[in-house]
Residue frames as a rotation matrix with the C-alpha (Angstrom) as fourth column:
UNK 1
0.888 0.295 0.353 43.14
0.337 -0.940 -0.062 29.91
0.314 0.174 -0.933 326.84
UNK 2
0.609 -0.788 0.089 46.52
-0.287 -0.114 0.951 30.38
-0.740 -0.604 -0.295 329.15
UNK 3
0.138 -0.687 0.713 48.48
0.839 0.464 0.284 28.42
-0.526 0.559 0.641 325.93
UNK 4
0.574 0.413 0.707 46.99
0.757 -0.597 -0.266 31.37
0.312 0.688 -0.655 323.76
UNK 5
0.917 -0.298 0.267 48.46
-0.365 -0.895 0.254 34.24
0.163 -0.331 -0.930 325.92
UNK 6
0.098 -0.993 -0.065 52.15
-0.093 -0.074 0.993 32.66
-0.991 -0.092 -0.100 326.74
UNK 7
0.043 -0.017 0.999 51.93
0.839 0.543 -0.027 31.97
-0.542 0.840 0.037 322.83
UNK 8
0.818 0.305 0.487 50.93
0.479 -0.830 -0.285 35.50
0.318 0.466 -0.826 322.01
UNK 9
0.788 -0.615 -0.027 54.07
-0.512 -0.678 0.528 36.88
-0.343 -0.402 -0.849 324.34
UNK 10
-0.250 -0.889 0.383 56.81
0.495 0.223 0.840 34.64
-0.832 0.399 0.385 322.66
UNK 11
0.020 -0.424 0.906 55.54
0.978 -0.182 -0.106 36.05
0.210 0.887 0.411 319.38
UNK 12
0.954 -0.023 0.300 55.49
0.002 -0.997 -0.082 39.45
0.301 0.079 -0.950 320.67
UNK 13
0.568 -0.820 0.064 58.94
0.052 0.113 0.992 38.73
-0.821 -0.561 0.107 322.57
UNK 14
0.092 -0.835 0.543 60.52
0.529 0.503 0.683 37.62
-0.843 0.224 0.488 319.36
UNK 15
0.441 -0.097 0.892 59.54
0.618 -0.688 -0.380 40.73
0.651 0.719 -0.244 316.78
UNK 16
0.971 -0.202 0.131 60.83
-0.239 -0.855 0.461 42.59
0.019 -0.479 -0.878 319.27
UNK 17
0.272 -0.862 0.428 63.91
0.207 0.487 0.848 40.66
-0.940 -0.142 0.311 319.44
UNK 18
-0.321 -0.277 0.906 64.46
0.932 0.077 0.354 40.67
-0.168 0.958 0.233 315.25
UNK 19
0.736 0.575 0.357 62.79
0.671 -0.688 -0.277 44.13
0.086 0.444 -0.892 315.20
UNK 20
0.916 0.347 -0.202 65.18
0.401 -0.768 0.499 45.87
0.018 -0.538 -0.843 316.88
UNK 21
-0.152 -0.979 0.136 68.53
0.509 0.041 0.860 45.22
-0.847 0.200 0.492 315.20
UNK 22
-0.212 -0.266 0.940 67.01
0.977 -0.040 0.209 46.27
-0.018 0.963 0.269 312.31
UNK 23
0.979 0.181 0.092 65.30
0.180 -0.984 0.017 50.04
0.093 0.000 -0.996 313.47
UNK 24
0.567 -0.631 -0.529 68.53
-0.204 -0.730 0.652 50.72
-0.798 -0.262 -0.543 315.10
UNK 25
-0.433 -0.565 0.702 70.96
0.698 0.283 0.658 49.33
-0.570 0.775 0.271 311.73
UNK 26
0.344 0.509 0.789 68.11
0.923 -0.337 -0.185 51.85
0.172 0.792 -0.585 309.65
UNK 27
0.936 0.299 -0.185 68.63
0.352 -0.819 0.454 54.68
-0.016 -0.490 -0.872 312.07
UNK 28
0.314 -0.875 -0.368 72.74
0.064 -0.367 0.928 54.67
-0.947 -0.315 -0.059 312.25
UNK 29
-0.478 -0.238 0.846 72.78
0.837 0.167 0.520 54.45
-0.265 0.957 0.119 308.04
UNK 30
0.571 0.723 0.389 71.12
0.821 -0.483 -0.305 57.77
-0.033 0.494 -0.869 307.63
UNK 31
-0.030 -0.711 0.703 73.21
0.870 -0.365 -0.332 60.88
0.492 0.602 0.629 306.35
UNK 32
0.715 0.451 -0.535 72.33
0.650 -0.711 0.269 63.18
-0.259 -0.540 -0.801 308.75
UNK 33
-0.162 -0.873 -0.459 76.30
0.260 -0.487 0.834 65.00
-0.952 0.016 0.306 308.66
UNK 34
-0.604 -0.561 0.567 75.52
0.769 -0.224 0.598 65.41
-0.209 0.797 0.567 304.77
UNK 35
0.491 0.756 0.433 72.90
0.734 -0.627 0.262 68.51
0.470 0.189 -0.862 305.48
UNK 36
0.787 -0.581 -0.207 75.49
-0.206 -0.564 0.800 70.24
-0.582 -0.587 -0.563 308.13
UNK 37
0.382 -0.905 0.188 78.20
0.796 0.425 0.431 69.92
-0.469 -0.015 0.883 305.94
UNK 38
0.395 -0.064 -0.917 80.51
-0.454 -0.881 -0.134 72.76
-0.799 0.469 -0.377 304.32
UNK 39
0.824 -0.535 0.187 82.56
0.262 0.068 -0.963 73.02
0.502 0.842 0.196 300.89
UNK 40
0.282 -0.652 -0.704 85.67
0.478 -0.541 0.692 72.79
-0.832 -0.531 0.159 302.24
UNK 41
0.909 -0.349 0.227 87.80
-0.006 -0.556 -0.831 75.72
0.417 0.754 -0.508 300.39
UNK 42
0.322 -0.945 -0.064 91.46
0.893 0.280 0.352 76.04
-0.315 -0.170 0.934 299.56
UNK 43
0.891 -0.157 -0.426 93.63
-0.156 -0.987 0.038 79.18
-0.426 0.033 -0.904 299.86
UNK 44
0.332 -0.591 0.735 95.79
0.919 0.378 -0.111 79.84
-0.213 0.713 0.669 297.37
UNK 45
-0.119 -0.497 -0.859 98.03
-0.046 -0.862 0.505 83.07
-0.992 0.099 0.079 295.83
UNK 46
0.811 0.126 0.571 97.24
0.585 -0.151 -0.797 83.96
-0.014 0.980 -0.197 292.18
UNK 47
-0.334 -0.791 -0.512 100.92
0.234 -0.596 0.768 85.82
-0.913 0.137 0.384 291.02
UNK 48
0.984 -0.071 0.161 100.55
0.138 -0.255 -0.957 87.96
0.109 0.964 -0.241 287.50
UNK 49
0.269 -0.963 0.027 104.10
0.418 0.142 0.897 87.34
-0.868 -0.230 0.440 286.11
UNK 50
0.018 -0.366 0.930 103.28
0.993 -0.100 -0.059 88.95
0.115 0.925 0.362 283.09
UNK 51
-0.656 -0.242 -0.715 104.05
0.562 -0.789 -0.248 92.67
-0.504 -0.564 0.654 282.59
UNK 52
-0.745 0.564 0.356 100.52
-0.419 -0.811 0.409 93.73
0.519 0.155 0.840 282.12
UNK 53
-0.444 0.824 0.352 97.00
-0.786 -0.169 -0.595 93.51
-0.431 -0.540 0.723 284.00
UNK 54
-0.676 0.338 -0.655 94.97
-0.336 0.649 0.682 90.59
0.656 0.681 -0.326 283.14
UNK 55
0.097 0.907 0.409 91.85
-0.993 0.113 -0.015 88.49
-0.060 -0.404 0.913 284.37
UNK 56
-0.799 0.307 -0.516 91.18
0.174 0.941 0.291 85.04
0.575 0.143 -0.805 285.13
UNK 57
0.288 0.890 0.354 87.72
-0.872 0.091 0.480 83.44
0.395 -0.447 0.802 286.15
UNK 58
-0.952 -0.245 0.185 87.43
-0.307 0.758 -0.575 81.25
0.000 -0.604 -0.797 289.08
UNK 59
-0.748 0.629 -0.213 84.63
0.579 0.461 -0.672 79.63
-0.324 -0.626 -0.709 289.09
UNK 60
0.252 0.811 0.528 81.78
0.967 -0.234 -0.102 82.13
0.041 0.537 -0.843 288.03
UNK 61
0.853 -0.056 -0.519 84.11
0.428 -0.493 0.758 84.86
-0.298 -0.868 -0.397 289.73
UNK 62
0.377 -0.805 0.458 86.47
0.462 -0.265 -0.846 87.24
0.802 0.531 0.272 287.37
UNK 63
0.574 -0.545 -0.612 89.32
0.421 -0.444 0.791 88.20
-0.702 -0.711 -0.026 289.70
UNK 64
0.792 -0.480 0.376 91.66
0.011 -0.605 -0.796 91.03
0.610 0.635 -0.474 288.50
UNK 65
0.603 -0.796 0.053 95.49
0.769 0.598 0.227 90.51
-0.213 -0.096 0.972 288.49
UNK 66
0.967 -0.171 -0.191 97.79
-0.255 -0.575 -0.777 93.21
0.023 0.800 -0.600 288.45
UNK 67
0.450 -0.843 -0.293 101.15
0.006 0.332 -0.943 92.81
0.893 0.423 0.154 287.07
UNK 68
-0.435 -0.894 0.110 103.63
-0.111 -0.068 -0.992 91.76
0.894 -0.443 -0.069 289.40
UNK 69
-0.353 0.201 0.914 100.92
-0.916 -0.274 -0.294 91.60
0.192 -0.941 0.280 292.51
UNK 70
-0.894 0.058 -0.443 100.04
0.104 0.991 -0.080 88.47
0.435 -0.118 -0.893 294.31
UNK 71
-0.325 0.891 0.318 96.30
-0.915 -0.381 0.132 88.34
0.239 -0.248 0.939 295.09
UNK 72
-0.933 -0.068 0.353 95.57
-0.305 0.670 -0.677 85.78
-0.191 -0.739 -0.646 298.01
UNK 73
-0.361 0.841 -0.403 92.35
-0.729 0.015 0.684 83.50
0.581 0.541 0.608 296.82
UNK 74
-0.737 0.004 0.676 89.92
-0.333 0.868 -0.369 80.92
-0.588 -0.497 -0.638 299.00
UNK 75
-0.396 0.381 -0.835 88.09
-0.918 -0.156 0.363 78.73
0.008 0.911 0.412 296.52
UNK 76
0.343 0.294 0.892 86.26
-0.839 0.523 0.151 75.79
-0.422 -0.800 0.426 296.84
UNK 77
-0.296 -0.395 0.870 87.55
-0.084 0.918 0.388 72.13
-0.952 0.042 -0.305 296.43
UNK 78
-0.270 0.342 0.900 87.31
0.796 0.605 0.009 71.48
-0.542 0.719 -0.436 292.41
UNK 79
0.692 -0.068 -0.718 87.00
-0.102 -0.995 -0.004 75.55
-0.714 0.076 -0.696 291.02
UNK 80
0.329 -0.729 0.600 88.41
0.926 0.374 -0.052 76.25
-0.186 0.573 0.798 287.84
UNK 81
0.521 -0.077 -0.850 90.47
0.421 -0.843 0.334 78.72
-0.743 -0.532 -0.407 287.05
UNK 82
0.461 0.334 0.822 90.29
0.833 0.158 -0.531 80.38
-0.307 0.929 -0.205 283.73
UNK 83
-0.928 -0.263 -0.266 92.28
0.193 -0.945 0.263 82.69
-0.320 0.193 0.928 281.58
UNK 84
0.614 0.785 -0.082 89.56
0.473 -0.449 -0.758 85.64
-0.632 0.426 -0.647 281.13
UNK 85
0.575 0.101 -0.812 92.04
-0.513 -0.728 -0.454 87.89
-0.637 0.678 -0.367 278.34
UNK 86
0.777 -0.511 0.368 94.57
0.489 0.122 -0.864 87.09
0.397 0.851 0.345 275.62
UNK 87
0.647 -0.701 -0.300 98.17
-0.514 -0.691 0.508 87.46
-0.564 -0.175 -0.807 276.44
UNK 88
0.138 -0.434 -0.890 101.10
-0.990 -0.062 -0.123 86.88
-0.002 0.899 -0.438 274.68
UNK 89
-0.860 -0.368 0.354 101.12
-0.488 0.797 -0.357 82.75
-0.151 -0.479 -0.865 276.51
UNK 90
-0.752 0.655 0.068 97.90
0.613 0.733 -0.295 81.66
-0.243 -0.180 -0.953 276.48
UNK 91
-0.802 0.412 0.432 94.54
-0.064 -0.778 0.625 82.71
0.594 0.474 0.650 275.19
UNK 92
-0.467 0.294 0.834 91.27
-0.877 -0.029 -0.480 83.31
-0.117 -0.955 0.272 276.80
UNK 93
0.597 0.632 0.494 89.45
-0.802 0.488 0.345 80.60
-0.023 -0.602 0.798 278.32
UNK 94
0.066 -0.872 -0.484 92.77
-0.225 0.460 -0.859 78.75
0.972 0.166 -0.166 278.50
UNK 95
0.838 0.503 -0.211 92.58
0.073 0.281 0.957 76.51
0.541 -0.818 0.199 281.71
UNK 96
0.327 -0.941 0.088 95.28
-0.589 -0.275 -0.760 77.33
0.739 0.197 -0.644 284.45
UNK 97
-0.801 -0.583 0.138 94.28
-0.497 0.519 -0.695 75.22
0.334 -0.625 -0.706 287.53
UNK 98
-0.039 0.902 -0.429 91.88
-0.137 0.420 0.897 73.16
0.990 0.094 0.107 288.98
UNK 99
-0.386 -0.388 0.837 91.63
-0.812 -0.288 -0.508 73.79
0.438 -0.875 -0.204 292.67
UNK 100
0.464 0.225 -0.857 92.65
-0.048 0.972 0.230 70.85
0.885 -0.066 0.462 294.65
UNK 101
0.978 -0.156 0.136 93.86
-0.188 -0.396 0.899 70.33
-0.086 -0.905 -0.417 298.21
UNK 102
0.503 -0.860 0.083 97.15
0.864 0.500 -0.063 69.58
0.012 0.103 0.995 296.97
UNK 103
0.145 -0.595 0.791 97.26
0.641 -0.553 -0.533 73.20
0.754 0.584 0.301 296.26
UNK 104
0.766 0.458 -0.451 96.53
0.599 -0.253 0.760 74.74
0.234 -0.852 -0.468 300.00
UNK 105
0.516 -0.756 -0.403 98.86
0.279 -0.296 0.913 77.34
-0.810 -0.584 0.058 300.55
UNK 106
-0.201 -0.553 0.808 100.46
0.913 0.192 0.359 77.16
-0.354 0.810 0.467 296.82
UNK 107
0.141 0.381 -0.914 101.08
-0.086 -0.915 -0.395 80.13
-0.986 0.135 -0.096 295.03
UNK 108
0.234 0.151 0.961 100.45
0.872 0.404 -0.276 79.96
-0.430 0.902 -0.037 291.05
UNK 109
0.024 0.158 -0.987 101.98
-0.268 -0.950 -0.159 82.37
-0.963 0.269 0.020 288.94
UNK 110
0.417 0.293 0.860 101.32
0.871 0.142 -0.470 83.57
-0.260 0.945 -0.196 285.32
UNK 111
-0.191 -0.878 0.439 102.48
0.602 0.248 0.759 84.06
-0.775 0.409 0.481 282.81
């Protein structure tokens, strides 16, 4: 009977031993950080260089350009940015950037 019980505590000893690399290896592989995370966004300057008013769409988001003003944008990572009219360069839905962190800070102008 006494063989039975030190027999029964090595095999409990050893799942505990092999169990427990593997809870804590499950536990440190879970995404937690990808529910708290943001979009990171990139600021950028939209210039109209042409010499009228005009529209582009970022994203789902028509922003109005007038001539000659610079109109400070924060957009997230991957945002296009679409002619919305017809000018004498480019027509609409003519793509002008794809916001990337290369552009942080950058100011784009149009044409």
């Amino acid at each position: 009977m006494k063989f039975r019980n030190v027999f029964a505590a090595a095999a409990l000893v050893a799942t505990t031993l092999v169990a427990s690399p593997v809870v804590h290896a499950s536990a440190l592989n879970s995404p937690v950080h990808a529910m708290f995370g943001k979009t990171k966004t990139i600021k950028l300057t939209l210039m109209n260089d042409s010499g009228a008013p005009m529209e582009v769409k970022a994203g789902d988001d028509v922003i109005k350009l007038e001539a000659g003003k610079p109109v400070t944008v924060n957009l997230p990572d991957g945002t296009r940015v679409v002619s919305n009219t017809t000018t004498e360069k480019s027509q609409a839905g003519t793509l002008i950037a794809q916001v990337s962190s290369s552009l942080n800070g950058a100011t784009i102008h149009i044409k």
